[in-house]
N, C-alpha and C positions, 0 to 999 in steps of 0.2 A: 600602499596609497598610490593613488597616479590621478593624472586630472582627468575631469568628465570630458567624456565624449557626446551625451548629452546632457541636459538640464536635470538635475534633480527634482520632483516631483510628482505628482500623479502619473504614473504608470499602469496601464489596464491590470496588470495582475497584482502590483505591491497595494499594503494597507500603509494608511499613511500617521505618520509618528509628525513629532518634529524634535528637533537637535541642534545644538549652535545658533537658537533662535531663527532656524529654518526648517525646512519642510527633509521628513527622514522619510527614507522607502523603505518599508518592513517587506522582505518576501521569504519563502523558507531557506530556513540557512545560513540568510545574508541580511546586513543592515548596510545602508548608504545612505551618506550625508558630506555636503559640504561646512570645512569649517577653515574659516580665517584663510579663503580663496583654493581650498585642496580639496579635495572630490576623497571621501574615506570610505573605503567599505571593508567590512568585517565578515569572515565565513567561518562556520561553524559553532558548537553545542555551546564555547562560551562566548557569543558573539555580542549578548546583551550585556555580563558584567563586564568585558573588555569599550565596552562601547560607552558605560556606564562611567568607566576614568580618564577616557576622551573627554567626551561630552557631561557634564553633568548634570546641566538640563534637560536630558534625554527622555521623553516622554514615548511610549508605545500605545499604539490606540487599544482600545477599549473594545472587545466585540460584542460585548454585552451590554454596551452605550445604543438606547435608542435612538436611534436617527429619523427613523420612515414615519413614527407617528406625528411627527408637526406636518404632516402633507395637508392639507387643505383638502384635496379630492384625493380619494381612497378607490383605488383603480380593483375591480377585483379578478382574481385569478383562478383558471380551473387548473388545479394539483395534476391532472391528468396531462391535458397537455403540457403544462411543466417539466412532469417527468418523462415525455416521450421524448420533449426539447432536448433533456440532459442525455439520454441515452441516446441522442442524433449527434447531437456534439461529442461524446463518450465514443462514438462509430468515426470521428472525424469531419464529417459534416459541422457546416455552421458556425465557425469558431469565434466567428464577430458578438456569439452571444455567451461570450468570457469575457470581455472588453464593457463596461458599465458605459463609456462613450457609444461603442457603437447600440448600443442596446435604446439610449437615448435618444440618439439622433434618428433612428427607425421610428419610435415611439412617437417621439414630435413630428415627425416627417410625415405618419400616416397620421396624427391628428390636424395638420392642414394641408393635405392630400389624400383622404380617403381610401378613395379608388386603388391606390396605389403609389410607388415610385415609381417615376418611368426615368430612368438617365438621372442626369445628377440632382442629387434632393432640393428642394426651394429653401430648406434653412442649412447653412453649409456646416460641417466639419469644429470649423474655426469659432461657433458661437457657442461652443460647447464648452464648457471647464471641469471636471472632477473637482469638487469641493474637498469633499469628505467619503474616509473609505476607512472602515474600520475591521474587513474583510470577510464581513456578514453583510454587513451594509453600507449604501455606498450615495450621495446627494452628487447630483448635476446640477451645476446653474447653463440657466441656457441667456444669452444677452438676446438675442431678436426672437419673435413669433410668439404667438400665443402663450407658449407655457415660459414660466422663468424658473421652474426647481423641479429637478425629477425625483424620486424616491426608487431605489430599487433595492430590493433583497436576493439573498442567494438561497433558496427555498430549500433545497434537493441537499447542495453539501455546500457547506462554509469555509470552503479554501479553497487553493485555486483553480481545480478543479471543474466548480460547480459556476451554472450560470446564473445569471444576473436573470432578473427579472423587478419589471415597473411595478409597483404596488401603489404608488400614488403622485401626485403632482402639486406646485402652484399654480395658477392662473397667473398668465399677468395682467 
């Protein structure tokens, strides 16, 4: 155990649990959570049932939980360049499109800029939250601009790996 150095929470690669009636980081390996002001994290094959008589409310997401179909707009996607996205990022290229934030904030960013980004985006960083991340899929709320919930999936491979991609949205 030792305390955080950052905030527990949505992390571009963990799925998100919760535990000690807070928010758990699932990622491979390792589980983390704060309980009663200490930062715990747990590594290795028995990390769930050790976690399990910490925590007893310990909840692990679900990747088989539908999330993308409550989108209101259903963004569609061509499989091809998906997959040329994942073997650009797989080459090292691109890695912002492993991050469900950055994948959002591009997505909103060209839907009220078209054209383009030029310099820094018109909806910032900061208006962006990870909701929900169950490490197949993943919900943004966005607080300013056009869209308020992104939807996005990991098409190509469901761990961490594999890139995000928008499949749908809210309006706001």
């Amino acid at each position: 155990m030792r305390f955080a150095q950052r905030n527990i929470g949505p992390y571009k690669l963990s799925a998100l649990g919760t535990a000690a009636e807070g928010p758990l980081e699932v990622l491979p390996e390792r589980l983390r959570w704060r309980q009663n002001g200490i930062e715990i994290q747990i590594e290795g094959a028995q990390r769930i049932e050790l976690a399990g008589q910490i925590a007893a409310d310990i909840a692990l997401p679900n990747s088989a939980e539908d999330l993308v179909s409550k989108a209101q707009v259903k963004v569609s996607v061509d499989n091809e360049v998906v997959a040329a996205d994942q073997k650009q990022v797989d080459r090292g290229s691109s890695p912002w499109q492993l991050d469900p934030l950055q994948v959002s904030l591009t997505f909103v960013n060209l839907k009220v800029t078209p054209e383009g980004i030029q310099g820094e985006p018109e909806i910032h960083m900061s208006s962006f939250k990870l909701v929900s991340n169950n490490s197949a899929e993943a919900v943004v709320e966005v607080t300013t601009g056009p869209i308020e919930r992104v939807y996005l999936k990991r098409l190509v491979r469901q761990d961490e790996t594999g890139i995000w991609t928008v499949v749908g949205y809210d309006p706001r």
